[in-house]
N, C-alpha and C positions, 0 to 999 in steps of 0.2 A: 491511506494506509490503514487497513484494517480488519480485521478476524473473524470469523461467525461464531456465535459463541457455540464450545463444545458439546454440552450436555443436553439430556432431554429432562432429566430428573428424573431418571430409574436409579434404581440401585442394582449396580452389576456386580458379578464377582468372579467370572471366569473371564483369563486373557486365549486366543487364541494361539497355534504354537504348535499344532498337533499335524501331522505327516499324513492324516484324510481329509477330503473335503466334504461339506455338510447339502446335502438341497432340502432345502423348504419347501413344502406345499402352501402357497397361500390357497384365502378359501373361494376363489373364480375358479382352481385347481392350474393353474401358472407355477412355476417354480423359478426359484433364484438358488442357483448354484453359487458358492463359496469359502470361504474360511472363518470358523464361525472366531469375530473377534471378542467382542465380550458379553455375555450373556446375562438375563437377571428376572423377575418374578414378571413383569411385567411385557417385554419384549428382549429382541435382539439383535447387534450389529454382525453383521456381514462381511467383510473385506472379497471382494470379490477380485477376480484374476487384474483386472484393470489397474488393481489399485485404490480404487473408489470403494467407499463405503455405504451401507444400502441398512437403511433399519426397519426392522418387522416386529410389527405389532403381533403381542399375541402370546406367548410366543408359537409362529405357526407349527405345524408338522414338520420334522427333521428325520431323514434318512441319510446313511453315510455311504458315499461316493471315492471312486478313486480321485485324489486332485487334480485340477486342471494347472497346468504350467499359467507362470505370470506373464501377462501377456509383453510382449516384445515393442518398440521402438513403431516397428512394423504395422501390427494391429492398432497401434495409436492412430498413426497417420489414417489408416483404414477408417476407424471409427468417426477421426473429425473431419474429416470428407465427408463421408454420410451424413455428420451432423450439422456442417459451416456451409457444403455445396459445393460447387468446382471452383467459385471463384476465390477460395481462399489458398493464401499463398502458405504452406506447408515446408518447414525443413527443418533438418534430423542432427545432432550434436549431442548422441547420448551421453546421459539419461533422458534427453531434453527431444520434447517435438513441440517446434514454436507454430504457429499458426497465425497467418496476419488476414482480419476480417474486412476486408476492404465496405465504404458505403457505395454501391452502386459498383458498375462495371470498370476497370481499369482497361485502359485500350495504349497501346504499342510505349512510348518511354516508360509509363507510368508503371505497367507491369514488370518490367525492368527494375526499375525502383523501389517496386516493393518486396520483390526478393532482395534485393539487397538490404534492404532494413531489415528481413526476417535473419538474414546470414549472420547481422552485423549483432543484434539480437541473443544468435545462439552463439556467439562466439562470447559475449558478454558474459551471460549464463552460466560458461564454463570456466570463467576466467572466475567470477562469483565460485565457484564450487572449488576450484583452486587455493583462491588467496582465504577460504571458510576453512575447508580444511590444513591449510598451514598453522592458521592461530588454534584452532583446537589440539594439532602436535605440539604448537609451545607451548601451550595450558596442558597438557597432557591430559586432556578429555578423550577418551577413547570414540571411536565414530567406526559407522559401517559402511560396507555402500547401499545405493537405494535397490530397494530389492523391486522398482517398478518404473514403467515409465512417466516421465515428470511432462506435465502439458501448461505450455503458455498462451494465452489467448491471447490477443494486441488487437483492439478493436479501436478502427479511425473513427467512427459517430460515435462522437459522444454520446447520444439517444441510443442508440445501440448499447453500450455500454453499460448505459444506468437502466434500462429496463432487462440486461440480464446478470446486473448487481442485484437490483431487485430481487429477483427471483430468486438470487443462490446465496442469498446473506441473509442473519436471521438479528443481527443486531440491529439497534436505533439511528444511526446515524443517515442522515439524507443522503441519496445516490450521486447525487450532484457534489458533495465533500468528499463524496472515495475516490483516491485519484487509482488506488489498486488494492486488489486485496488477493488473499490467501486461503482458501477454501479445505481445511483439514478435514472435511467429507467427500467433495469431490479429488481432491487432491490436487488442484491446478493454481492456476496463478492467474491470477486477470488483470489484465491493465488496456488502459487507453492508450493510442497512438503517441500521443502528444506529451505522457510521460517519458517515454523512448529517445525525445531531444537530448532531455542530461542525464537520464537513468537514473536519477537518485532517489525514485520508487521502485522501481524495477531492483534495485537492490536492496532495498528494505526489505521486499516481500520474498525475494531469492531467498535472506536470510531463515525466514520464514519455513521457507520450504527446507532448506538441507536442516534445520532443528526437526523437524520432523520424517523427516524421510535418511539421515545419516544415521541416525541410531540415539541421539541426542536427548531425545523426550520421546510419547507416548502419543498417538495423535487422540483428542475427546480426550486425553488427562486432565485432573484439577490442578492447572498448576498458575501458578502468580502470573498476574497478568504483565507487571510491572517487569519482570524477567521477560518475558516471552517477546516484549516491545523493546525493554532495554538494551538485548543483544541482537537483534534488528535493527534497531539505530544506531549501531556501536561501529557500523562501517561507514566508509565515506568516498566515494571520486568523485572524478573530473571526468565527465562525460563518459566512455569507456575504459577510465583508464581508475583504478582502486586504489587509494595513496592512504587514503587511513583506515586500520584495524582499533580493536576494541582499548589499547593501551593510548592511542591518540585524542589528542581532540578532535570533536567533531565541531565546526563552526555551523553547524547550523542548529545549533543546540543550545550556546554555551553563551550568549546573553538572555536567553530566555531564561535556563535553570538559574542566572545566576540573579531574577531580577525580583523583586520582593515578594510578587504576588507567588510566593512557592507552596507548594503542596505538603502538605504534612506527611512525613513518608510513613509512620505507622497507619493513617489512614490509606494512605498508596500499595502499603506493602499488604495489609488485611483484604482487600477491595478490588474490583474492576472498576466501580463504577469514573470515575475521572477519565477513561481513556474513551469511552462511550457515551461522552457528554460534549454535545455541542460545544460548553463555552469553557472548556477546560480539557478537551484533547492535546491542544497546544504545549501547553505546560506540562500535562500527564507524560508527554513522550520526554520532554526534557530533562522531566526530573528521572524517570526509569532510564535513559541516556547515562544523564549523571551517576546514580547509583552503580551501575554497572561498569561504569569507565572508574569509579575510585574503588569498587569491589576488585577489579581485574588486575588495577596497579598495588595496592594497598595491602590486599588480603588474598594474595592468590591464591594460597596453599587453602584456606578454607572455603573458597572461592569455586575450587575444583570439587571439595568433596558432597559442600551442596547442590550445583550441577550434578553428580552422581544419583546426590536424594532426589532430584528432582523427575529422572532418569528411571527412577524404575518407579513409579508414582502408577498405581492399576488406571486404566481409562477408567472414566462414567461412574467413578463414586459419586454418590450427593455429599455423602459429610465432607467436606475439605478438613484438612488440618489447621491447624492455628498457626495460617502465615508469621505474626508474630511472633507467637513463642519456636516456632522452627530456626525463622529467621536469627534470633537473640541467641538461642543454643551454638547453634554452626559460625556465628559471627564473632560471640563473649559478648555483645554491647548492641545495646538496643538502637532501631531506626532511628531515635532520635538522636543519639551520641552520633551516631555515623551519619548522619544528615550536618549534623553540626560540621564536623570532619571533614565530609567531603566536599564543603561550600568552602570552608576554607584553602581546600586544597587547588581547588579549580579556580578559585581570585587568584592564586601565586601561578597560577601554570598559565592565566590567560593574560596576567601582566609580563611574563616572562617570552610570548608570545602572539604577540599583538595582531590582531584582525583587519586585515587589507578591509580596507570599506570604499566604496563608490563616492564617485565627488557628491560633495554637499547638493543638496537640490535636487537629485539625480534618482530614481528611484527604477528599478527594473522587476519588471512582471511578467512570468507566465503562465498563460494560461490555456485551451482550447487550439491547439496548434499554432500561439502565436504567443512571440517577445514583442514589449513592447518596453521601451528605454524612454523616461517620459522626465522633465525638469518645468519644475512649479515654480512658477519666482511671484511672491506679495508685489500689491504697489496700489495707488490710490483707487484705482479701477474695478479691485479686487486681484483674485488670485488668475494668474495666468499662465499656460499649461502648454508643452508642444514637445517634439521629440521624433520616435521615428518608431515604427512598425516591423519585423519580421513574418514572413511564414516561414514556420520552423519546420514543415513538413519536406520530406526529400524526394516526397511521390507526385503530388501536383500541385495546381494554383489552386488557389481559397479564398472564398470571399470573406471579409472582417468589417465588423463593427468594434468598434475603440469605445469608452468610456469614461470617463473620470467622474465620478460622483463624488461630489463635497458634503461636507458633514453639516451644513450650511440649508442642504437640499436643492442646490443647485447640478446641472451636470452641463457640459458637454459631448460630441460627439463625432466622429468622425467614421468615412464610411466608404473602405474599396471593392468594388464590384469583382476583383482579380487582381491576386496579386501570385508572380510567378515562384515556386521552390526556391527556398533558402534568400530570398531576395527582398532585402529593407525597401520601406518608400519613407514618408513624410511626414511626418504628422505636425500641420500648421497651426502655430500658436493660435491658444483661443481664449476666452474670458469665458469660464463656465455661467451663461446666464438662462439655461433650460430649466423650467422648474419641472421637480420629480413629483410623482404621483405622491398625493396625501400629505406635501412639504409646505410650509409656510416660511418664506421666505425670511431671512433676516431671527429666525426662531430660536435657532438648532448652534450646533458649536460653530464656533466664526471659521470660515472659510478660510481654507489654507491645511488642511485636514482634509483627506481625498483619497480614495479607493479607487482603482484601475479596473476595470471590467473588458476579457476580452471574448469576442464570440466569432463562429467562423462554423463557416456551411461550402461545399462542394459548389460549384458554379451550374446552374442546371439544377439545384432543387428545390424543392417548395420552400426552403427558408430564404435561399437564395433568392430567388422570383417574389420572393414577396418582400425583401428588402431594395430589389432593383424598384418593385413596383411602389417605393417608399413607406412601407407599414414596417416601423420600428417598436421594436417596445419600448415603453416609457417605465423608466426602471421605480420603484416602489420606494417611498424614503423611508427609512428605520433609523429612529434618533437615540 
């Protein structure tokens, strides 16, 4: 889950708004027709019919044109055809055209299948956009509708995925930790197959999109990052089904915020950097969770009118304002007082409702279109490991490799050539005694400490073929 960052570092000062449309002459002499969005000494953005937005350097030649109509539902489907090919499965749930990028050919149940994940999808999306706008009627945040078509991409390879993460994200983060992101340039939504099991990225990034496409914020605005992530983590369900808004707790939040290593929220609230960092994403979203869940309960009246400030904020200024002293004004009491506050608040609300937890030993992981329910039990031998496998995919079989790497630098491994849709197998107890690349046995923290690794390739490809033809990788130790 994760944003590209807005800006180029121009300084802009006109928003777009005006009842003509602009075309530019670049200098090959090509033109880009659209709505000029905000302009500034150095270049210009564009808002084009699509939706997407287009920056030119320069800034080029501009002649004014009659407007062109936004494009439709219709033209969406059009364009990602030409751009996905015939074999992607396409369907329509306005504002929403979802798009399921299959790897390789789907042939008779499977394409069956995968309209139904695309249907299952858009139905989701709009249930997202439903239960979004409710809670913005009971916060009495004003919202519009989107004035564009909204596009979701669901890509099943992974590799697929992260080489066109790659290409459309401009933050640091490795493509292999995005499990989805939100693109306020192109305007879409991209995720992986295999997030689409529980949706609870797919909802994250939703949120994402109606803040900026309802009328909520400004897209390429300067605005707190800690907000932008807080009220994207502020929702929560159960596979398709949405059981908590921004006033709830979110349990997937709420022992991390609450556990010592926290963030200092003035450096949180001043800052991006934490939420774009490797070893403190984790906590960055929790603590922006938290702030937001006791802003929402706490101080809603003030709550709503910074939302307002935040709301008309011009895109693509450089100077930002002083998170801080914005924050301190609209609040009466600084990050710090209300960080105090609201750690207090969330001890009394999580004792008051206690968090269903997995039996002891028991640990469950997903990852790469697969659950994996795994139980570790100590004994003279060492640590030993067993449990049981899903393919969480509802379109075809997949082949899996399993993992447990111990902190030890030991692993074992397990390994099905095929296994059918939605269908558990085995996974037989093992004693991790594989040593990992670079690990010295007996070195590292005592075993019994362990990371679940799961990987998964189509039956019939080259990853596949070359795990039948037994060339695995040997995973890397990091102490």
């Amino acid at each position: 889950m994760t944003r590209p960052a807005a800006a180029v570092g121009l300084v802009f000062a006109t928003l777009c708004g005006s009842a003509v449309a602009d075309v530019y002459t670049l200098a090959d002499g090509t033109t880009v027709e659209g709505e000029t969005y905000v302009t500034g000494p150095g270049g210009v953005w564009v808002m084009r019919p699509s939706g997407r937005l287009k920056y030119l350097a320069g800034p080029p030649e501009r002649t004014v044109a009659e407007p062109s109509a936004p494009w439709t539902t219709g033209d969406m489907v059009d364009d990602l055809e030409a751009t996905l090919g015939p074999a992607a499965q396409i369907s329509v749930r306005a504002p929403f055209v979802i798009a399921f990028v299959p790897e390789g050919r789907l042939v008779g149940m499977q394409a069956r299948r995968a309209r139904g994940v695309v249907n299952t999808a858009a139905k989701f999306f709009k249930n997202c956009e439903r239960v979004f706008e409710t809670f913005c009627r009971r916060a009495r945040v004003p919202l519009t509708k989107s004035e564009y078509p909204l596009a979701v991409l669901i890509f099943e390879s992974d590799v697929a995925f992260n080489e066109y993460s790659d290409a459309s994200r401009s933050d640091s983060l490795a493509a292999s930790r995005v499990a989805g992101f939100y693109s306020p340039v192109e305007n879409h939504l991209v995720l992986r197959l295999s997030e689409c099991d529980d949706f609870q990225t797919p909802l994250h990034e939703a949120i994402h999109v109606f803040t900026f496409n309802l009328g909520l914020a400004n897209r390429l605005a300067p605005l707190p990052t800690w907000w932008v992530e807080g009220i994207a983590s502020s929702f929560a369900n159960n596979e398709t089904d949405i059981s908590v808004g921004p006033q709830a707790l979110n349990r997937n939040y709420v022992r991390t915020a609450l556990a010592e290593r926290a963030i200092d929220w003035d450096d949180m609230i001043r800052g991006r950097i934490a939420f774009y960092n490797n070893d403190s994403i984790h906590r960055a979203y929790a603590q922006g969770w938290m702030l937001h869940w006791y802003l929402v309960n706490a101080y809603p009246k003030p709550y709503l009118e910074y939302v307002k400030a935040l709301g008309e904020r011009v895109p693509g200024v450089r100077s930002r304002p002083d998170e801080v002293a914005t924050f301190t004004r609209f609040f009466k009491k600084s990050p710090g007082e209300i960080q105090a506050e609201a750690r207090q608040a969330l001890a009394v609300a999580d004792r008051r409702s206690p968090e269903q937890k997995l039996p002891a030993g028991l640990s469950r992981t997903r990852d790469s279109l697969g659950v994996v329910e795994l139980k570790a039990v100590g004994g003279r031998g060492g640590m030993r490991a067993g449990g049981r496998l899903q393919n969480a995919s509802t379109i075809r079989p997949l082949a899996f490799v399993v993992r447990v790497e111990t902190t030890d630098g030991l692993y074992a491994q397990w390994y099905y050539p095929e296994v059918d849709p939605r269908v558990w197998v085995s996974l037989a107890p093992q004693v991790p005694s594989l040593p990992m690349r670079g690990a010295t046995p007996g070195r590292g923290v005592p075993a019994g400490s362990f990371f679940v690794r799961i990987e998964s390739a189509v039956p019939g490809s080259e990853q596949a073929e070359a795990w039948a033809a037994g060339r695995f990788r040997v995973p890397e130790f990091r102490p």
